[in-house]
C-alpha positions in Angstrom: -12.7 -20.7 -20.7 -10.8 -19.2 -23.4 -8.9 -21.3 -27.0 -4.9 -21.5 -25.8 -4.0 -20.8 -29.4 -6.1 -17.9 -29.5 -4.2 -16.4 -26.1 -1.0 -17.2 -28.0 -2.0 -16.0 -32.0 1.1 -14.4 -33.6 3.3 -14.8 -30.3 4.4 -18.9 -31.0 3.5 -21.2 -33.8 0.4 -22.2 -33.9 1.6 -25.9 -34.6 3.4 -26.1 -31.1 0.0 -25.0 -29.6 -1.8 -27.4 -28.1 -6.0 -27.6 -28.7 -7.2 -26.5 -25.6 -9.2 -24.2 -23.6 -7.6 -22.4 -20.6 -9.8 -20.8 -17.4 -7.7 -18.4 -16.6 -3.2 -17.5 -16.2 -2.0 -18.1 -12.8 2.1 -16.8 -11.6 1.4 -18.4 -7.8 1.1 -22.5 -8.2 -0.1 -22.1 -4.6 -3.3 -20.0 -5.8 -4.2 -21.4 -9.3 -7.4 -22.5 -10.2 -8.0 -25.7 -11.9 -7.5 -25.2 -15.6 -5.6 -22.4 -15.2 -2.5 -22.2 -17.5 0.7 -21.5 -15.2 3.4 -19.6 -16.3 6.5 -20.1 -15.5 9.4 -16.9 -15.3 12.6 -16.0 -13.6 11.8 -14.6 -10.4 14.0 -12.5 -8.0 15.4 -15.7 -6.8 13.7 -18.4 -8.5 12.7 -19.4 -11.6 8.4 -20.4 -11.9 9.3 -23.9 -13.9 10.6 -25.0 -10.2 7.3 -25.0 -9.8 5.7 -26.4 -12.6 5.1 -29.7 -11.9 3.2 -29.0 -8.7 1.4 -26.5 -10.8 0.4 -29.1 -13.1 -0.5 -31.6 -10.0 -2.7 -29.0 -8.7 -4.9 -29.0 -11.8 -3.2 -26.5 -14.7 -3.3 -27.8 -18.0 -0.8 -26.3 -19.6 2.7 -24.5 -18.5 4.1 -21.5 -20.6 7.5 -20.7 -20.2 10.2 -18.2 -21.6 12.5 -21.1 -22.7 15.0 -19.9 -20.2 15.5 -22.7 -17.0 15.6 -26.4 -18.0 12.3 -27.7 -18.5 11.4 -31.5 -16.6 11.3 -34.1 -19.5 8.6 -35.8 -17.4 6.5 -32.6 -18.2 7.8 -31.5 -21.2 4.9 -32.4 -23.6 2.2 -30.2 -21.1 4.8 -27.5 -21.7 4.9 -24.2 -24.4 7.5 -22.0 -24.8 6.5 -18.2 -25.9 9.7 -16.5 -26.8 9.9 -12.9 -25.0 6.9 -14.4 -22.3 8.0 -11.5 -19.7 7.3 -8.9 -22.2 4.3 -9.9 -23.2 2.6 -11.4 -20.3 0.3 -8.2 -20.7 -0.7 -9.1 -24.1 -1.7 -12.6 -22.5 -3.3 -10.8 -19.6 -5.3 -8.4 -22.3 -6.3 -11.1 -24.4 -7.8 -13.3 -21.8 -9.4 -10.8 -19.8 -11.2 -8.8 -22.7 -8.7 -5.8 -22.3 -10.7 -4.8 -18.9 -7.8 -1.5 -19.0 -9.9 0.0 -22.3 -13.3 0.2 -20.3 -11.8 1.3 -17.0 -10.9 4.9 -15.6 -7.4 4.1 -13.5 -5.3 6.4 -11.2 -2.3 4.9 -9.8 -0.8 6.4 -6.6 3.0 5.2 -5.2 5.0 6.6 -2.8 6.5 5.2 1.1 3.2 6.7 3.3 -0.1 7.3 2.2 -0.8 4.5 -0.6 -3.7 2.9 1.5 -4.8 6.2 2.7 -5.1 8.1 -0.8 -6.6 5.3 -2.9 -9.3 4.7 -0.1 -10.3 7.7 0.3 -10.2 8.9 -3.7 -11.8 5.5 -4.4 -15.0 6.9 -2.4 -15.0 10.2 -3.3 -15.7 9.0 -7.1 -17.8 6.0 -6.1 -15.2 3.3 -7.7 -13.0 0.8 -6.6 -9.8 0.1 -5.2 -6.6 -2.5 -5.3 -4.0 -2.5 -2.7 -3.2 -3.4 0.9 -6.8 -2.8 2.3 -7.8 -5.0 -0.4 -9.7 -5.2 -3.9 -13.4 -3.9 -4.6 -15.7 -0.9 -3.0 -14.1 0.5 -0.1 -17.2 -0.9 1.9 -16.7 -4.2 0.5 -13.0 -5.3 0.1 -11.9 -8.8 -1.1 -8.4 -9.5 1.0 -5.7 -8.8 -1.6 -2.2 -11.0 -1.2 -0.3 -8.0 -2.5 -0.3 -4.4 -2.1 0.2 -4.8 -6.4 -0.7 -8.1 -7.1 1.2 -10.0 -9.7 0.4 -9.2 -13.3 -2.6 -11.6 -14.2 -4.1 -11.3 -10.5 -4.3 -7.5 -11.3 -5.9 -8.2 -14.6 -8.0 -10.5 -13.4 -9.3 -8.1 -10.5 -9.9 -5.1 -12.8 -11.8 -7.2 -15.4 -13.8 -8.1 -12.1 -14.3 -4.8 -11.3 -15.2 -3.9 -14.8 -17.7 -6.6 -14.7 -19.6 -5.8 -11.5 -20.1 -1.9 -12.9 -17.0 -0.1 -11.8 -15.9 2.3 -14.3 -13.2 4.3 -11.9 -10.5 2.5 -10.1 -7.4 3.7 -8.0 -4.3 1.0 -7.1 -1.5 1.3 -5.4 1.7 1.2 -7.4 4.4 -0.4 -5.2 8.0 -0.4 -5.9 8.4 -3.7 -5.9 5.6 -3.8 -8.3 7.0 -1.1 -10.8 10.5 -2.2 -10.2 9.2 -5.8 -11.9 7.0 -4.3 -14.6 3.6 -5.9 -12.8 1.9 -2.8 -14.1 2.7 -3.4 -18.1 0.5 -2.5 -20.5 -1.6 -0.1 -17.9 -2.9 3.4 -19.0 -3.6 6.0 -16.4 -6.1 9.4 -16.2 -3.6 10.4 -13.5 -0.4 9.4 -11.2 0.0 10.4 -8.1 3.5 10.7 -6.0 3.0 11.1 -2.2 6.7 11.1 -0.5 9.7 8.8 -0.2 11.7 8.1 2.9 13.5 5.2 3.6 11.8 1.5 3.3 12.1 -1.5 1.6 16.1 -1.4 1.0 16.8 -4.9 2.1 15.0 -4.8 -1.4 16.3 -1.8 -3.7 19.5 -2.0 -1.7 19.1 2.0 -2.0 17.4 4.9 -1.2 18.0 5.8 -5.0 17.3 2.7 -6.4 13.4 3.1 -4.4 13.3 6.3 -5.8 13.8 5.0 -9.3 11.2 2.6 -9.1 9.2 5.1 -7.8 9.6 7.5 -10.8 9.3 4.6 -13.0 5.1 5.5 -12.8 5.7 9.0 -13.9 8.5 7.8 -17.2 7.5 4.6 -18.1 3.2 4.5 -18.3 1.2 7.2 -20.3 -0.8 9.4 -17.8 -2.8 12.7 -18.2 -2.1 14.2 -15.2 0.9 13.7 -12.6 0.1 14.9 -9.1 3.5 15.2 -7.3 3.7 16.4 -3.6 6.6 19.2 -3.6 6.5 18.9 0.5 8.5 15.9 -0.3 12.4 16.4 -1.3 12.2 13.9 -3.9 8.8 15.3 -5.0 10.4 18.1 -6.1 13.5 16.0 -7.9 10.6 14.5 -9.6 8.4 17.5 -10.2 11.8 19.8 -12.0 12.3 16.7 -14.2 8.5 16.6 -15.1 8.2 20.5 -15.5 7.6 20.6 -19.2 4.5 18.0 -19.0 1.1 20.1 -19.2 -0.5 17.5 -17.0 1.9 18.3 -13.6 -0.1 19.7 -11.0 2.1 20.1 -7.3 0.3 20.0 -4.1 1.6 20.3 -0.6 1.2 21.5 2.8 4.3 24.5 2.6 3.8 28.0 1.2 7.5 28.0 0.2 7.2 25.4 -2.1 5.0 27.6 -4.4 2.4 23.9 -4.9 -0.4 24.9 -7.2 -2.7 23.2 -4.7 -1.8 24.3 -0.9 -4.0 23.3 2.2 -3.6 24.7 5.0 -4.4 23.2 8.5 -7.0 25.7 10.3 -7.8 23.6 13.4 -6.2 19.9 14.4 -7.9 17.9 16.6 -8.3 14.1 17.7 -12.4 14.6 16.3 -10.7 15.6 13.0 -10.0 18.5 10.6 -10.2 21.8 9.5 -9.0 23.1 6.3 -8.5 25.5 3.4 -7.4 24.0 0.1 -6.0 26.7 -2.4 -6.9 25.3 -6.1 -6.4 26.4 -9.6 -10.0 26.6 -9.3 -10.5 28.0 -6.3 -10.9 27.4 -2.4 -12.1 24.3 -0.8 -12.8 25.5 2.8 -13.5 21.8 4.5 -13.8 20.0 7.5 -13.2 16.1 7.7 -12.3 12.7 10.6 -9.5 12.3 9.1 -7.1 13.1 11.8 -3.2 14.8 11.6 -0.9 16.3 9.3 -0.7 13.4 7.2 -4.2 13.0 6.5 -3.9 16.6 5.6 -1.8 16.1 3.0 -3.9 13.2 1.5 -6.6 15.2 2.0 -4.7 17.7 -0.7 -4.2 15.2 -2.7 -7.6 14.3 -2.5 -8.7 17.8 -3.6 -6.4 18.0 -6.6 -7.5 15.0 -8.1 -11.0 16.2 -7.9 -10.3 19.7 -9.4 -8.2 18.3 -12.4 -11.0 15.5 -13.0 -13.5 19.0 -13.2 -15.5 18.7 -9.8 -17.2 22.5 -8.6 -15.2 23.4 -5.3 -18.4 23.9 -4.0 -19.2 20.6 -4.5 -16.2 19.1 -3.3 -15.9 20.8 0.3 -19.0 18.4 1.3 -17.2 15.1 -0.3 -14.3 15.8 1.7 -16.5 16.1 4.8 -18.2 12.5 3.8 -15.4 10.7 3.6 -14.9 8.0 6.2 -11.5 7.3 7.8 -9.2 4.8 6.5 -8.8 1.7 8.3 -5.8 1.1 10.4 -4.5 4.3 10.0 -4.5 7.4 12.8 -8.0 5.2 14.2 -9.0 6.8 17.5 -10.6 4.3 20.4 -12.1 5.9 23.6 -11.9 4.6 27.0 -14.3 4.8 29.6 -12.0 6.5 31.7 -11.1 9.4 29.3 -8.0 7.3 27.5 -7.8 7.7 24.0 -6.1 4.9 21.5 -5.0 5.3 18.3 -4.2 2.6 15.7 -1.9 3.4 13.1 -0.2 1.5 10.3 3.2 3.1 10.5 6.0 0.7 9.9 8.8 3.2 9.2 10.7 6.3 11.0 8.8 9.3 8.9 5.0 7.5 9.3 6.0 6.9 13.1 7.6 10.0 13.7 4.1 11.9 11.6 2.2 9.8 13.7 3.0 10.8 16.8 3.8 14.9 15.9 -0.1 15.2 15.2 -1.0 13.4 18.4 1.5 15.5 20.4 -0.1 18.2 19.2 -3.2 17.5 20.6 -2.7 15.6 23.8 -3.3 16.8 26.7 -1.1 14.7 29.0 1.0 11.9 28.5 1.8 10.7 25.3 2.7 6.2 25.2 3.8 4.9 22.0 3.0 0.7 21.1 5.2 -0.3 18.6 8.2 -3.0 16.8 9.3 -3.7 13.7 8.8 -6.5 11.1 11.2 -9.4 10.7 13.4 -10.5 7.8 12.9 -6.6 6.3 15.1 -4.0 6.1 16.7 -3.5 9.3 18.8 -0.2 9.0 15.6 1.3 10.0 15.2 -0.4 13.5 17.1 2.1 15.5 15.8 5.2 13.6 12.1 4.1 14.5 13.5 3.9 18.4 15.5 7.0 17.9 11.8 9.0 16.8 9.5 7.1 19.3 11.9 8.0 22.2 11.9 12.1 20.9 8.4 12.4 20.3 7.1 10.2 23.3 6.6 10.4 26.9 6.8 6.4 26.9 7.5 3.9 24.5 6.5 0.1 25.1 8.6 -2.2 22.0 6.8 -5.0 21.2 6.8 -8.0 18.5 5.5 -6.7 15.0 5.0 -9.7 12.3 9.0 -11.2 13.7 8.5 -13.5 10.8 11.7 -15.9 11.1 13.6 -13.8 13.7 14.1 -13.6 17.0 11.9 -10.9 18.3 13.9 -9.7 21.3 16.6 -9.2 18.6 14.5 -7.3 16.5 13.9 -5.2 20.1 17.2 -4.6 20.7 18.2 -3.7 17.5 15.4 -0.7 18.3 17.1 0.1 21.3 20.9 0.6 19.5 19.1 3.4 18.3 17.9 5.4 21.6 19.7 7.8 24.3 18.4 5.5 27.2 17.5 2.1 26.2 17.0 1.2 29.7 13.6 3.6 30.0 12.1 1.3 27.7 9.6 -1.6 28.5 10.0 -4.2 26.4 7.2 -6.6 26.3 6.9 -9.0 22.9 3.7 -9.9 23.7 1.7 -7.9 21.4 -1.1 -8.1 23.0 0.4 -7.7 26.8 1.9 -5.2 26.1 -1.1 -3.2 24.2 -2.9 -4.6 27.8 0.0 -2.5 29.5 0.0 0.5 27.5 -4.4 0.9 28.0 -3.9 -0.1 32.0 -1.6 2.4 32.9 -3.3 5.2 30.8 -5.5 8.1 32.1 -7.9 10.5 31.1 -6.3 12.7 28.2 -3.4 10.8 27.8 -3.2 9.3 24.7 -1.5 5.4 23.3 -0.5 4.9 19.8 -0.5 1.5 18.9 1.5 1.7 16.0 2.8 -0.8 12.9 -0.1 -3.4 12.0 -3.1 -1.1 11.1 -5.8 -2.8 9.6 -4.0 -6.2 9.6 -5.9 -9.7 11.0 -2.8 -11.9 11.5 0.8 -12.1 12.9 3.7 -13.5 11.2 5.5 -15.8 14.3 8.2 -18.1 13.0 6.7 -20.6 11.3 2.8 -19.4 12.2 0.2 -17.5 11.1 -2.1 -16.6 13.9 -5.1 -14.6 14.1 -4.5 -11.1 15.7 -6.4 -7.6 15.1 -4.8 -4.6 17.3 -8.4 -2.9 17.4 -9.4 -6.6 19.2 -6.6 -6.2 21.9 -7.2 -2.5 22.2 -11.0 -3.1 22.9 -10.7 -5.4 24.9 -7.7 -3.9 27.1 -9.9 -1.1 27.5 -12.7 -3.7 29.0 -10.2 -4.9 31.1 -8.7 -1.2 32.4 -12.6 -0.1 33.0 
């Protein structure tokens, strides 16, 4: 518990503070604690003090608000306003949680594909922790995260945890959405790391400019010492010209022509893993790793750079690399009794699906099936480019329900279709799991299924439920079934 007037010293008068002891700062009515103080701000399409009163019915004791929507005269004595309270929400956050950004070692990574992938993976390499979509904490021991950036005090509040349980190094995951609503305010970084941009989230940004503003937002707005920047990437290389003059830029990529000052290069691809060699400043990383296609390549670049910058011996680093596990939910082989292969990817847009399945066409040796749908009540330009690259890049594509959310999921199928050169080749099936069932029966030995879009995720979004679904469950026990 921490003195309400000391969380508020200098920012409103200390007579219109009233004398008590918050537990904590809470955005979400839904997830406060009791004692919490709630605080109440213009959202993207609501304002918090529409919430207020249930936050106060669900046990906070006080509501600070920026003055700006009518406040409930039933409530208004339990109510402070703090002039400017969007701006300095991190001074709030600071204060309550002992400034847990001082003792803490933070890289931030952003960009469309990789997020997940890069902060696992860099969060073991230097024994810290992570916070993003796999979750908050040690890779080997994730708390579920609500976010992929979690509003500003549930951020604080997880790093001060971190902080607390011995964690001195911690990668997050900067999403737009995030940086586009200053949830990261007040945050120092060691580096920031850009991966790629392709097109996502517009029902949001409205434009593929506008996402790539919010983007670069990481690299302009927040102090960092280094800025990693992948010049395989078009914008990358926007972003790299306009950083050029920063002593901290370090490029990396997978292309010779791009000049990167950390290339890898693929030596051997296969569904077991890895081969590469990684061109530092400092020298060459010659490394083997699970991690499975191109993709992983690149992260495994990115990997590498952030080691050499942070002063690792390439010597050293060639044997991290190799004990790194691989991430969950993304390019996760399964293996059939009968020779089948299944792989379980997160990709929910045309580049990761169309990445996806280039690395497994690569090393298939018969037929390639693609699993796959898209989410409800999200951008939907991108529908019929996702069936446009599953159709290329297949030899069969099954469409399937995603999370459908609120829509109709043979709408969101068809809308997939408008996209494709023959529609009618496609089986549409919505059942998720019937149609994974389909995809694992009809498979043989060498061909390989990509069940692709919900990764590492436990539930389903259907209309108005929730329910509990795993794709590695319904790939297991498909293959059970096909045995």
């Amino acid at each position: 518990m921490k003195p309400l007037d000391r969380i508020l010293a200098g920012l409103v008068d200390a007579e219109r503070v009233p004398s008590l002891a918050i537990a904590g700062l809470a955005m979400d009515s839904r997830r406060l604690a009791p004692g919490d103080a709630f605080l109440a701000l213009a959202g993207t399409r609501r304002h918090g003090m529409e919430y207020a009163e249930s936050a106060l019915r669900a046990g906070a004791t006080v509501v600070l608000h920026d003055g700006v929507a009518p406040v409930p005269e039933a409530i208004r004595e339990r109510c402070v306003e703090v002039s400017g309270l969007a701006a300095e929400l991190h001074t709030l956050c600071a204060r309550y949680w002992d400034d847990p950004v001082s003792g803490l070692d933070l890289t931030a990574v952003t960009g469309t594909n990789g997020k997940s992938s890069v902060a696992w993976l860099l969060a073991q390499a230097l024994n810290g922790g992570m916070i993003g979509t796999l979750g908050i904490g040690r890779p080997n021991a994730l708390a579920v995260a609500s976010h992929t950036t979690p509003d500003m005090p549930s951020l604080y509040r997880a790093l001060a945890g971190l902080r607390d349980d011995g964690i001195g190094k911690v990668v997050l995951e900067a999403s737009s959405h995030a940086l586009d609503q200053q949830r990261l305010a007040g945050l120092r970084f060691g580096s920031v790391i850009f991966t790629n941009l392709e097109r996502d989230h517009l029902d949001y940004h409205g434009t593929l400019e506008a996402y790539g503003r919010a983007k670069a937002c990481l690299f302009t707005d927040y102090p960092s010492r280094h800025q990693l920047i992948n010049v395989d990437d078009e914008f990358g290389r926007r972003l790299a010209g306009e950083l050029k003059d920063s002593p901290g830029l370090v490029t990396y990529g997978l292309e010779t022509a791009r000049g990167p000052d950390v290339l890898g290069t693929i030596r051997r691809a296969t569904l077991e893993g890895l081969q590469m060699d990684v061109n530092t400043p400092e020298g060459r990383v010659c490394c083997a790793s699970r991690l499975i296609g191109r993709i992983n390549a690149s992260n495994i670049a990115i990997v590498i750079a952030e080691l050499t910058v942070r002063g690792y011996n390439v010597r050293d680093i060639a044997g991290m690399i190799a004990n790194l596990d691989p991430v969950p939910g993304r390019m996760n082989r399964i293996d059939g009794p009968a020779g089948q292969r299944v792989v379980i990817d997160y990709a929910h847009s045309p580049d990761a699906l169309g990445n996806a399945l280039a690395a497994l066409r690569q090393v298939t040796g018969e037929r390639l099936v693609c699993v796959f749908g898209c989410g409800g009540e999200r951008d939907r330009g991108k529908r019929p480019m996702m069936g446009r690259v599953a159709e290329s890049l297949a030899d069969e594509v099954i469409l399937t329900s995603d999370n459908p959310r609120g829509e109709d999921p043979l709408k969101i199928l068809r809308d997939i279709q408008a996209g494709m050169a023959r529609p009618d080749r496609v089986r549409v099936i919505p059942d998720r799991r019937q149609a994974i069932g389909c995809a694992v029966a009809g498979a043989g030995a060498d061909d390989c299924v990509l069940v692709a879009g919900k990764g590492h995720e436990q539930t389903q979004d259907l209309g108005d439920s929730v329910i509990e679904f795993s794709d590695f469950d319904a790939v297991r026990s498909a293959l059970v079934e096909a045995a």
